[in-house]
C-alpha positions as CSV (number, residue, x, y, z in Angstrom):
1,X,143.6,260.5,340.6
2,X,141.8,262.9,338.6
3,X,145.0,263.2,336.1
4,X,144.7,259.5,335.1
5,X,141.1,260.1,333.7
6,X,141.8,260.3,330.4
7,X,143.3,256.6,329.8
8,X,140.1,255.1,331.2
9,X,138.9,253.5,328.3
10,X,142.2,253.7,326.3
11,X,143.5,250.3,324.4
12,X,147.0,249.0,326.1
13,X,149.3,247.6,323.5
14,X,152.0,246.4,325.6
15,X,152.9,246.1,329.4
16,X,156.4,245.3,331.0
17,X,156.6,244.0,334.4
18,X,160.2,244.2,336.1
19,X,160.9,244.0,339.9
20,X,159.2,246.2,341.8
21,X,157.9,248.0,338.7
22,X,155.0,247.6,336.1
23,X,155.0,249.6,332.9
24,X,152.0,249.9,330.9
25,X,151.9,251.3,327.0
26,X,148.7,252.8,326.0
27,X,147.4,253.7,322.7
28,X,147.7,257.5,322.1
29,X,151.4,257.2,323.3
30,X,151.4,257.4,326.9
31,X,153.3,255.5,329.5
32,X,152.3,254.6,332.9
33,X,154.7,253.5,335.4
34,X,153.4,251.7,339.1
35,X,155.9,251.1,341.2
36,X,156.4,249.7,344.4
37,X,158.4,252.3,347.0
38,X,158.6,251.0,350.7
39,X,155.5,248.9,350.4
40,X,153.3,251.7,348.6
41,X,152.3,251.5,345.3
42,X,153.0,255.1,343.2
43,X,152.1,256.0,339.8
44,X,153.8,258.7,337.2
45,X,153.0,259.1,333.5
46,X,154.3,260.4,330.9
47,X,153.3,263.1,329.2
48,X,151.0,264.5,332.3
């Protein structure tokens, strides 16, 4: 999880929960996205 270093410690302004699907907002821009694919959780951001 070494890529998702650099938002530990970063403000979230917003988060948006859907079904199966939780996207958080941080500060400088970046968007997570957890999702929930045959019972696993993944993660993607963007930008990487």
């Amino acid at each position: 999880m070494t890529k998702f270093e650099s938002v530990i410690g970063q403000e979230i302004l917003e988060v948006d929960e859907k079904e199966n699907e939780l996207t958080i907002i941080i500060r400088d821009n970046r968007y997570l996205f957890i999702k929930v694919i045959d019972g696993k959780l993944t993660v993607d951001s963007v930008p990487e």
